[in-house]
Structure formats: C-alpha cells, structure tokens
C-alpha positions as CSV (number, residue, x, y, z in Angstrom):
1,X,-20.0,-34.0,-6.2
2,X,-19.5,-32.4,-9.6
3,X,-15.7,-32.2,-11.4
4,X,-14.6,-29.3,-13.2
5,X,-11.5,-29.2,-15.0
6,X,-9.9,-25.5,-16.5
7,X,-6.6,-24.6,-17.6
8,X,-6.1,-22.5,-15.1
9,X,-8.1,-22.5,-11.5
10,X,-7.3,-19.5,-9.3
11,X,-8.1,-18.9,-5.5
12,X,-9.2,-15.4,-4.7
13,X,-10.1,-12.6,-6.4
14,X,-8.6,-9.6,-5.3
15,X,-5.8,-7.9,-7.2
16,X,-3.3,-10.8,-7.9
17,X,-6.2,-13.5,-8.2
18,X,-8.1,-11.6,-10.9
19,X,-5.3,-10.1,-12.6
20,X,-3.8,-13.5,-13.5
21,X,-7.3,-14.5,-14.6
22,X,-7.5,-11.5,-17.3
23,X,-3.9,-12.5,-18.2
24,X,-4.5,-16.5,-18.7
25,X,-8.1,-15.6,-20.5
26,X,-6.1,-13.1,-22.9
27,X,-3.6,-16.1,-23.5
28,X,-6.3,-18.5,-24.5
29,X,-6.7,-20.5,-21.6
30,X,-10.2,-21.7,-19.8
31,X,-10.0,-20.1,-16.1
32,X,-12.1,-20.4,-12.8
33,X,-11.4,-17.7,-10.2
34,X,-13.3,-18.6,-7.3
35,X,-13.7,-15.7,-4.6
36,X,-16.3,-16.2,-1.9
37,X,-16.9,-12.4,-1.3
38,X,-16.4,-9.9,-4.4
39,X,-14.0,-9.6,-6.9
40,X,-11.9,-6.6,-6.3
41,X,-10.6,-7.8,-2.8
42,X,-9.6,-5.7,-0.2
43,X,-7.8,-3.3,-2.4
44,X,-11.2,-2.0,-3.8
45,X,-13.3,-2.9,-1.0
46,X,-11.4,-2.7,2.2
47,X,-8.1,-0.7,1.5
48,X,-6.5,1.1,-1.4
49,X,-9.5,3.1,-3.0
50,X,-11.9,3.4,0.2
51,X,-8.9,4.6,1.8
52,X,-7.6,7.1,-0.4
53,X,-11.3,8.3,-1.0
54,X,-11.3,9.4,2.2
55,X,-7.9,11.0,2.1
56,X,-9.4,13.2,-0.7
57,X,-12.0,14.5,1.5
58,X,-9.7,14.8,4.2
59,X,-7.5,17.2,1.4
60,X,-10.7,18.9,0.4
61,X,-11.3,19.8,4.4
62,X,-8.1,20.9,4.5
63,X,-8.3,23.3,2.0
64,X,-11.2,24.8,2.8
65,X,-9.9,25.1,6.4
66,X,-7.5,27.2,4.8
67,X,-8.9,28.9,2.3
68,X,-8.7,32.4,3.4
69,X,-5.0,32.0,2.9
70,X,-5.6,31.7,-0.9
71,X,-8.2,34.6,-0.8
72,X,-11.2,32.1,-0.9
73,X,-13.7,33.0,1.6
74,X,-14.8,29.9,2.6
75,X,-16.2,28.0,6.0
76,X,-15.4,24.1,7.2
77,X,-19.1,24.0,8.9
78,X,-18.2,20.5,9.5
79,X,-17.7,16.3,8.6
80,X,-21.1,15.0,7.5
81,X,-19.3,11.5,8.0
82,X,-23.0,9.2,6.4
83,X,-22.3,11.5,3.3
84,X,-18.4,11.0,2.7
85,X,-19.4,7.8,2.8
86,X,-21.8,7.8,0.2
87,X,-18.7,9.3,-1.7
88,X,-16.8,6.6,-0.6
89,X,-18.8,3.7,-1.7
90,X,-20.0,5.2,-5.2
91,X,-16.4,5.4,-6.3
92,X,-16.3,1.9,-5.2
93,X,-19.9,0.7,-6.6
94,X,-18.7,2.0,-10.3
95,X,-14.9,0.4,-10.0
96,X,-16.5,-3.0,-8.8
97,X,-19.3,-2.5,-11.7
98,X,-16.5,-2.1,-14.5
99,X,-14.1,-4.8,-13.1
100,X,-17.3,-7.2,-13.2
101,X,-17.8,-6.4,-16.5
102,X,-15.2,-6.7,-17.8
103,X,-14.3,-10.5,-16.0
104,X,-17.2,-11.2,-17.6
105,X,-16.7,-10.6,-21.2
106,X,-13.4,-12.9,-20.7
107,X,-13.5,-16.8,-20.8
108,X,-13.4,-16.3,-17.4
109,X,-15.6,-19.0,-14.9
110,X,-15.9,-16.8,-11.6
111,X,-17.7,-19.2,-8.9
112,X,-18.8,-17.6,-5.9
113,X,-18.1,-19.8,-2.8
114,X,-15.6,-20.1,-0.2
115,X,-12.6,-22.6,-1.4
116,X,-10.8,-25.4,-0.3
117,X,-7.5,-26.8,-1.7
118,X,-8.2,-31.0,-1.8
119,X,-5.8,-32.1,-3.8
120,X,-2.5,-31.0,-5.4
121,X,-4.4,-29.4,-8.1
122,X,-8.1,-29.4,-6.6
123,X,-9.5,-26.2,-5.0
124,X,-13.3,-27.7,-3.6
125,X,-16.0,-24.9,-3.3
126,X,-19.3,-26.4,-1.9
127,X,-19.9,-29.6,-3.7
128,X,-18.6,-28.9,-6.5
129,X,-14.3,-29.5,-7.7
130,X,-12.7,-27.7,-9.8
131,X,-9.3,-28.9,-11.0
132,X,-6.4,-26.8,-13.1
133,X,-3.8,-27.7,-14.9
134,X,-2.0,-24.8,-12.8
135,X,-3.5,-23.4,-9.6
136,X,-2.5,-19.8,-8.4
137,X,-3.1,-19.3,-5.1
138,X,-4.3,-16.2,-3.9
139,X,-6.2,-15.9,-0.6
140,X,-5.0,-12.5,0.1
141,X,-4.6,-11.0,3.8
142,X,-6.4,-9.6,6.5
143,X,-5.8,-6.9,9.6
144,X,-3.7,-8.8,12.3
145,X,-3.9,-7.7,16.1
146,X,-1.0,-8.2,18.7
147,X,-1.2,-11.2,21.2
148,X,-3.5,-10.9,23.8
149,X,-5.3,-8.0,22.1
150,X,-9.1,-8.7,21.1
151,X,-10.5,-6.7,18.3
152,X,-14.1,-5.7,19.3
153,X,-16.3,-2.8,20.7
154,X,-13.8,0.4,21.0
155,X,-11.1,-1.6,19.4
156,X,-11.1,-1.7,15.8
157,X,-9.4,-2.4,12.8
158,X,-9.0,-0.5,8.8
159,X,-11.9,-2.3,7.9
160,X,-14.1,-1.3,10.8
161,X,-12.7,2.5,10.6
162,X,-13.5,2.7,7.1
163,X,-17.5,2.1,8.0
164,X,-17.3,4.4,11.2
165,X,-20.6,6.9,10.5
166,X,-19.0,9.5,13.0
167,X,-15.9,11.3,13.7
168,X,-14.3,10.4,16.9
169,X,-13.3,13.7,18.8
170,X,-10.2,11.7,20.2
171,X,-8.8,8.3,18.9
172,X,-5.4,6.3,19.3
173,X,-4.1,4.8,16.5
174,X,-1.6,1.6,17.6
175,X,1.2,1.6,14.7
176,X,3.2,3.7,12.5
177,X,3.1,2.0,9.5
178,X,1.5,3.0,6.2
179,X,-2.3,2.5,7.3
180,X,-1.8,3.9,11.0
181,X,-0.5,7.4,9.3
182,X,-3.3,7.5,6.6
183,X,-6.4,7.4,9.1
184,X,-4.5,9.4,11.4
185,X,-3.8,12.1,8.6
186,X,-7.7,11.3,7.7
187,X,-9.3,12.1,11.4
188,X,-7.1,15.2,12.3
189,X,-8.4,16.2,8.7
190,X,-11.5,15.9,10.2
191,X,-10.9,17.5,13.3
192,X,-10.2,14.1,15.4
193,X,-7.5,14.3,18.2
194,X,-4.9,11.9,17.6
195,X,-2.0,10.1,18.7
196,X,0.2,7.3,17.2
197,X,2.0,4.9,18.9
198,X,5.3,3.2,17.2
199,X,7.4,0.5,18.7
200,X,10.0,1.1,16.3
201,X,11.7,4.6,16.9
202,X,10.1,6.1,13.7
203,X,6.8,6.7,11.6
204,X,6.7,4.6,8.3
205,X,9.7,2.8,9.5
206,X,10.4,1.2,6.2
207,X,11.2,4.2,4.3
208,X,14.6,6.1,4.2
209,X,15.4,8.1,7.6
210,X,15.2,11.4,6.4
211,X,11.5,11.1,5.0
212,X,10.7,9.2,8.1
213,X,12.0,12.5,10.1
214,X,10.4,14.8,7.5
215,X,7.0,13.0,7.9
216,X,7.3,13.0,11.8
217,X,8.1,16.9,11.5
218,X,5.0,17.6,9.8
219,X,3.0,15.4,11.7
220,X,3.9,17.4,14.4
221,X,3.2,20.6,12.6
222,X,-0.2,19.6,11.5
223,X,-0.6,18.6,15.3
224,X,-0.7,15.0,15.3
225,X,0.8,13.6,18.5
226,X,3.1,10.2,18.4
227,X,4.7,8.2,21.0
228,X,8.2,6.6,19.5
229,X,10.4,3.3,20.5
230,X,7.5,2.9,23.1
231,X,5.6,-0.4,22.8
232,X,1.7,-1.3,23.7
233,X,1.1,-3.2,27.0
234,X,-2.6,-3.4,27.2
235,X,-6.3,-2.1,26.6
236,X,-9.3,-1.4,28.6
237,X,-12.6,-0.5,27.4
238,X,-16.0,1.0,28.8
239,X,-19.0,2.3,27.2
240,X,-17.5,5.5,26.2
241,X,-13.8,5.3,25.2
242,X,-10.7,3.7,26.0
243,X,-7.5,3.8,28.3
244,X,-4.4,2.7,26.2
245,X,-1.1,1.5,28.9
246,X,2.4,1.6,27.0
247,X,5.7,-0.2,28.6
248,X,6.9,3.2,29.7
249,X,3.7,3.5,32.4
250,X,1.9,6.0,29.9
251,X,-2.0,6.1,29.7
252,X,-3.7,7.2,27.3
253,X,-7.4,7.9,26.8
254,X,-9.7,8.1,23.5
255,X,-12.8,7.2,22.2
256,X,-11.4,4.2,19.9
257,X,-8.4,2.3,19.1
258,X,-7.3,1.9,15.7
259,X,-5.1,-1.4,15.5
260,X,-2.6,-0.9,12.4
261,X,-0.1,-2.9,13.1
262,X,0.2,-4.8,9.6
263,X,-1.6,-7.4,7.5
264,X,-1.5,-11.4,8.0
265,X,-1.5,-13.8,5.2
266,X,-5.4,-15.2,4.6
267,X,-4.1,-19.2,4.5
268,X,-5.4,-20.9,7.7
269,X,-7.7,-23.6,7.0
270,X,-7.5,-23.5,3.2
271,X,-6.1,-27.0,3.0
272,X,-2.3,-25.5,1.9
273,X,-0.4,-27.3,4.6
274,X,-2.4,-30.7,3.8
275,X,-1.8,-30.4,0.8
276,X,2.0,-30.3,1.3
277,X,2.6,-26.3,-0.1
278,X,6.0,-24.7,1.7
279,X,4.9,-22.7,4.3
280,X,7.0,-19.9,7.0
281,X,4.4,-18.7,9.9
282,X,1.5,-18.7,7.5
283,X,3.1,-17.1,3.9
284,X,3.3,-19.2,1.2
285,X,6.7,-19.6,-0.5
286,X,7.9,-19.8,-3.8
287,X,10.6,-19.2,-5.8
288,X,11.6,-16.3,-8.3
289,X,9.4,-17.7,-10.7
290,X,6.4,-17.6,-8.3
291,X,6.0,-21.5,-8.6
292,X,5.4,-23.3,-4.6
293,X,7.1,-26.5,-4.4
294,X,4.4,-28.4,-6.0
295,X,4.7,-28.5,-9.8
296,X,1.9,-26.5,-11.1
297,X,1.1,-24.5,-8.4
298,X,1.8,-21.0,-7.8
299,X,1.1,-18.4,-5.0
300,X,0.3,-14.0,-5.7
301,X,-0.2,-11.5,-3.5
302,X,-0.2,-10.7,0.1
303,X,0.7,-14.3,1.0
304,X,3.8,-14.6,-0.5
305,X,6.4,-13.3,1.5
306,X,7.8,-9.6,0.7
307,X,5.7,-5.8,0.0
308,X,1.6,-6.4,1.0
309,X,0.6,-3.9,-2.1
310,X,-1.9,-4.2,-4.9
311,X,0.6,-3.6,-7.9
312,X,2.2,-6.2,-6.6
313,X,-0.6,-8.2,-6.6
314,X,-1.3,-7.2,-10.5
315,X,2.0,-8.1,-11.6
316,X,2.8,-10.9,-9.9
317,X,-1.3,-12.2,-11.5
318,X,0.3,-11.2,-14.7
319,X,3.8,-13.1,-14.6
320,X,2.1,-16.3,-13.3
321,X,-0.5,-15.9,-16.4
322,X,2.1,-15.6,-18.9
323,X,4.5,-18.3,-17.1
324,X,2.3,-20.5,-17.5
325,X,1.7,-19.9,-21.0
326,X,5.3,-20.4,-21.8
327,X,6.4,-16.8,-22.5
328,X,9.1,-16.8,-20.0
329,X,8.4,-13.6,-18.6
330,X,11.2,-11.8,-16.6
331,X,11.5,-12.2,-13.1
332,X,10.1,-9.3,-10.7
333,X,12.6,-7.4,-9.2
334,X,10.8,-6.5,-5.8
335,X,13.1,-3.7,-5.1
336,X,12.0,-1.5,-8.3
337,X,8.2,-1.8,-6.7
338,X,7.3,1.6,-6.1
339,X,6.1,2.4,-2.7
340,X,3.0,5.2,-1.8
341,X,1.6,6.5,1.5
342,X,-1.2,8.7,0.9
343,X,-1.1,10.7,3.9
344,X,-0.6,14.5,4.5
345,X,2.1,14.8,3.2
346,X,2.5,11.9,1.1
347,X,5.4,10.1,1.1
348,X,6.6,8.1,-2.1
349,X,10.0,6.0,-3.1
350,X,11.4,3.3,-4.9
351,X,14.8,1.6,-5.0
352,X,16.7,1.3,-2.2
353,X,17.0,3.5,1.0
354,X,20.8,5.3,2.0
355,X,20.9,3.1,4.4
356,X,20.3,-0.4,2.5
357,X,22.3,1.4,-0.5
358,X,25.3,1.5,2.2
359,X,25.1,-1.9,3.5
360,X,24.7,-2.9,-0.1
361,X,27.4,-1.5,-2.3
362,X,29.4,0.2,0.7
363,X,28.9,3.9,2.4
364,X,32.2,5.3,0.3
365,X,30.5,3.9,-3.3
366,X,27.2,5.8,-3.0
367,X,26.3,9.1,-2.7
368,X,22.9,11.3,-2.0
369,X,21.1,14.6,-3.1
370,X,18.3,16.1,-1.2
371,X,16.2,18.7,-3.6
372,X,13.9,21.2,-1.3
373,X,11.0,21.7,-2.5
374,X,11.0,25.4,-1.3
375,X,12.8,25.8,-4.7
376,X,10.1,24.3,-6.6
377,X,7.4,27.0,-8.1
378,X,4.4,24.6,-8.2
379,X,4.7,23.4,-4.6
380,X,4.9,26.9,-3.3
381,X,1.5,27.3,-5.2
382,X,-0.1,24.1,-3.5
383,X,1.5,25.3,-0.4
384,X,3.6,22.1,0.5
385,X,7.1,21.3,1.8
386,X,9.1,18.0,1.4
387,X,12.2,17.3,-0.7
388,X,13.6,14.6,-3.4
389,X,16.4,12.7,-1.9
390,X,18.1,10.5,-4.5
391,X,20.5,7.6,-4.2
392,X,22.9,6.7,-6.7
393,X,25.7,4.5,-6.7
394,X,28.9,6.7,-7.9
395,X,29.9,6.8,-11.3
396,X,26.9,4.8,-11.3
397,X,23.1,5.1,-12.0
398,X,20.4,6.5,-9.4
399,X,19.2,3.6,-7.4
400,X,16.6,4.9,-4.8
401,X,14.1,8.3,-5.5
402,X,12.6,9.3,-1.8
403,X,9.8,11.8,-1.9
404,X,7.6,13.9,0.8
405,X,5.1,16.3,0.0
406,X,2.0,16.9,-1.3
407,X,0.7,14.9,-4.0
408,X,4.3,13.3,-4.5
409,X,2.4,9.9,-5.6
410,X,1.7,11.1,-8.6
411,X,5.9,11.6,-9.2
412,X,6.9,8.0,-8.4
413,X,6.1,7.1,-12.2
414,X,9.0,8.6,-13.1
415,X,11.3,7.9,-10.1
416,X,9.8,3.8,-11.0
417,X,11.3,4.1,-14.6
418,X,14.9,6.1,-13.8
419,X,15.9,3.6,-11.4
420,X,14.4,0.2,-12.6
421,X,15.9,1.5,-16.2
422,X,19.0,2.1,-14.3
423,X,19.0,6.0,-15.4
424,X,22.1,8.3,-14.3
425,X,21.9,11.2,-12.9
426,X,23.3,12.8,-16.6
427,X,20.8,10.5,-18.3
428,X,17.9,12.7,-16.6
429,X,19.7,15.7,-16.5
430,X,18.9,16.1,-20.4
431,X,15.4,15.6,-20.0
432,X,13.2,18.5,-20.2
433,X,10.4,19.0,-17.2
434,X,7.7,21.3,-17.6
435,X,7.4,24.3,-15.9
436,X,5.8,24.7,-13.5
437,X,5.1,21.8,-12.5
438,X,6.1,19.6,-9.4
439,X,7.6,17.3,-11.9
440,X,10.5,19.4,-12.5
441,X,11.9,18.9,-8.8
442,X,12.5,15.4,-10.2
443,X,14.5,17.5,-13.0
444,X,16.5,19.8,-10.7
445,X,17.5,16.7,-8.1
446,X,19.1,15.3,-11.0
447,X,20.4,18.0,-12.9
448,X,22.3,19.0,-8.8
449,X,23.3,15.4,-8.5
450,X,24.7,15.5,-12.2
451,X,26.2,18.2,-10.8
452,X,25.0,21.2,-12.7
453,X,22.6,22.4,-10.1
454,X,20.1,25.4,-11.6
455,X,17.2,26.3,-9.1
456,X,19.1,24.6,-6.1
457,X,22.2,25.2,-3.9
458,X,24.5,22.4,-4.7
C-alpha cells in the first residue's frame, strides 16, 4: 500500500472534477484527479456533445427534407444511423484528444482507477492512497429508472440510445424533461414515430409556462405525440417491441422505451456516508461556499443538490480551485445559470420564470413582454417561430430572458449577462443589435419593454 500526498486530490473527472484540477494546477498547487473511466465524463462522452451532435444531424435532415421550400432541389434518401455515428464519435475522439492534452501539460497527477473515500482526506484507488490537503468530490451522476422499472433489452436509457445503430420506426420516450425532448426531436428528425409521456402536466416542466406551451405547440406541429399529467404504470417486452400501460388504462406500443426521467447522484459505495459527509437521498451537501461539513472537503457537480448541467460543473471546479487558494471567490448565484434544450425548437432562459418572479417579489411588482419572432427578419429567413418573453421587476432590472426557437442557444449569452448584471430594460434599449440577425429580437424585447417598441406591437 503506497501513500500519496497532493495539495489538492479530486474524485472524478468529468466537467466539475477536471475543471477544478486545471484551476488548482494554474494556482500552483500539486493535484490528483482520479477518474476510473475517461476524463471528459458524461458531458463529452455520454451527454452534452454526443447529444447535440446528433441534434445537428437531425437539423441537417430537416433541412434537406425541406429544401424545396428554399428552392434547393434536394432528396432525404435516408438515416445511415453506423455513419452519424462515426460523426458522432469523431467530434468526441478530437474534444477528448485536446482535453487530454492539455491535463497533461498541467502539474496534474490523473490516476486511472476506480476510487474510494478511506479517510476524511483519503480517496484509495487500488493499492495505492492518495491524500489532499482538500479533496473535491466529484463522482458525477448517472440515468435513474422509476421503481420497479428494469432497464434492459427494449428498455433503455440516453446512454444506450446514443449507441443505437438503427432508427426505430416507433419508440416511447418515458419523460418530458430536457433529454426526453432532445431524442424525441432527434428520432422524428429521423423519421421515428414518437410519443412522450409526462407526469407533470407539461413538456420541460421547469421552464416558464408559456415556452412550455410554445414547445408543446410545436411538438405537435412537427408531429410528435405526448401524453400530459398521465403517469407510467408498467412495461412489457417481447422480441420485437414493447407495450407501455399509463394510470389512465392507455397502451401503448413501440419498438423501445427511452427512460428520461432525470439523473441520480453517482455516490453509493464511494465511502461518503462512512466517512461522515452530509448526505439527503444520495446528494452531497454543502454550503454556499461548496465546502461539505468536513473541513477540507468539497463537493461539484451533479451531486450537489440543484441544476444537473456541465457549466455548472465548470464553475463550481473553478470556485473550489480558487477557494482553496485563498482568493475568496464570489459565491455562485444558481439562479443566473443559464439553462439550454437543444431540441427543435430550442428552448433557452435564465433568471427566474413569471411564475417564481410572482411568488418572489409579488404578481403586482413585476411585469412581462413577449417579443414574436414573426417580427424578426433573420428568423423568417431560417424559417422558425418562438418569442422572447422577459421578466423584469418594475422600475426595476430584467430578471428572467425565456427563449423558443431555432438556434435560441446561441442568444442566452446575452440574456446570461443582462440579468446576472442586473440590466434594465433602458440599459439594453441603448444597445445597438445588428441587423439582421436573430440577436436583435433580444434588442426589440427590450427596447417594447422600455417601452419604445420599434418592429413590435407594444
């Protein structure tokens, strides 16, 4: 049994995990990030970029579906599902390749090998110990199932859909939620049959009601069927598909089942409860300085309680890295996280909801804007519809941006820095947005709610 002591010893290596090792390394400190599969973690190998790699060639079938409406003659002869993923996994190879790299040309330790905490400060991988003068916990997550439900065969999970080498003509996708509308916007791309089923009584229940309703509208446009406020009751399987029962006495049948019904924290039998780290139902909590109750050690990621995202992850890595170096870095505010679901359309916000606004400050002190994007020249180009709804408190700065439409992703930089800067309305109002561009919707929301409205009916 060998000892290893670091500055800084790290469990995982996903986004939280191997940000805070680039941070501590850049800050002078000796680290070990141990991570018994491959750096990256599910983000870059299981979920954020396999995902949305698909979603592009999901677009790109769109498109060419529709071509003739842009004057492109142009045939879908069909999915050649072994060589999207060949797409896929390049995209993947080269961002695993760089991130390698460049953990490597840091004072960075990794040690492949699945860890153990031992000790207070002790993570044990194999034989060998390695102990820190802080640990950062990081284990990550991984696709949960309902009660009773057994993944296997006909039932799968993200991770299991993401290696599928065919497209299902018909599949059920259990969830609403971020990953459930993604794949399902992904196979009816491809020319699956699909339906969604929702407990709750919307899609992507977490966002503000009116981009829920927008998203549900042009799910149903795009023909994507979804059961609402219905819950699952149970599966059977044979060789060739599936019968899905609901409460309501509803079968349905498909080729596979796609459980999405969230992630789970990835802490059982890592020694954390032994080891006396505050736990609720498998999270691992901390405070607002991301410090566990035991001195020294700190939690990132998907197992502390709150949004399961990979920015997150990054800048949670980052304040732990530069808390323990003594810069006293300010506190995250998890509200001014910016949220993205890459579906078609995409829906995108930050800051708080109308509703949460209301129960917040009080319906009578806020008040909303909804920009169409019908008035916006570049979305009629791309051939898109959605709206901008903003928040603000009154007499007061904008404090939630909620987006639906094509490609509104790339818009939540913006919406990020007007509300966690705590922008009026007027402040943005002055700001000049290119035309044309789908950027300036951001403009005209603001310039209505400032209320001098230009392209828009105020």
């Amino acid at each position: 049994m060998a000892d290893h002591n670091f500055d800084v010893v790290i469990l995982g290596g996903g986004s939280g995990g191997y940000a805070a090792a680039l941070r501590s390394a850049q800050l002078g400190k000796s680290v070990a990030l141990i991570e018994k599969d491959k750096l990256g973690g599910t983000c870059l190998h299981r979920g954020c970029i396999p995902t949305k790699a698909l979603l592009h060639s999901a677009e790109v079938a769109d498109v060419t579906r529709e071509a003739a409406n842009f004057g492109v003659s142009a045939n879908l002869v069909g999915i050649d599902m072994p060589a999207v993923n060949k797409y896929r996994d390049g995209i993947v190879d080269r961002l695993y390749k760089g991130l390698s790299g460049l953990v490597a040309s840091k004072n960075i330790t990794v040690v492949a090998g699945e860890g153990r905490m031992v000790g207070p400060k002790t993570i044990q991988v194999g034989d060998d110990n390695y102990t820190g003068v802080n640990v950062v916990l990081a284990s990550g997550s991984y696709s949960r199932s309902l009660p009773g439900l057994q993944i296997g065969g006909r039932v799968i999970t993200s991770e299991h859909a993401l290696q599928l080498n065919f497209v299902p003509n018909k599949a059920i996708v259990l969830g609403g939620g971020v990953i459930g509308v993604e794949f399902a916007s992904i196979w009816k791309s491809f020319g699956t049959e699909v339906t969604i089923v929702e407990g709750l009584s919307h899609l992507v229940p977490n966002e503000d009601e009116a981009v829920s309703k927008g998203l549900e509208r042009a799910f149903r446009k795009r023909g994507i069927d979804f059961k609402l406020g219905v819950r699952f009751s149970g599966v059977e399987q044979s060789e060739h598909g599936v019968v899905v029962s609901l409460e309501d006495g509803t079968k349905l049948e498909a080729e596979l089942l796609l459980v999405a019904v969230g992630r789970g924290p990835n802490t059982a039998g890592l020694g954390y409860e032994e080891q006396g780290v505050n736990m609720d139902r498998g999270f691992v909590l901390t405070n607002d300085r991301l410090q566990t109750n035991l001195p020294g050690v700190y939690a990132a990621g998907d197992i502390v309680p709150g949004l399961q995202l990979a920015h997150r992850g990054f800048q949670q890595g980052i304040f732990i890295a530069e808390e323990i170096a003594g810069l006293n870095p300010v506190a995250i505010d998890e509200t001014g996280i910016p949220k993205v679901t890459y579906c078609e359309p995409e829906v995108a916000s930050v800051g708080l909801s109308e509703a949460k606004a209301a129960e917040t400050y009080g319906a009578e002190n806020i008040s909303t804007y909804e920009y169409n994007l019908g008035g916006n020249g570049k979305s009629q180009i791309l051939g898109t519809a959605g709206f901008i709804k903003l928040v603000r408190r009154n007499n007061g700065p904008v404090i939630g941006v909620h987006m639906i439409g094509s490609r509104v992703g790339e818009q939540i930089g913006e919406a990020q820095l007007i509300v966690n800067w705590e922008a009026y309305p007027e402040d943005v109002a002055t700001l000049i947005h290119a035309h044309p561009t789908m950027n300036e919707a951001i403009g005209e929301a603001h310039l209505a709610l400032a209320g001098k409205p230009l392209h828009a009916h105020a």
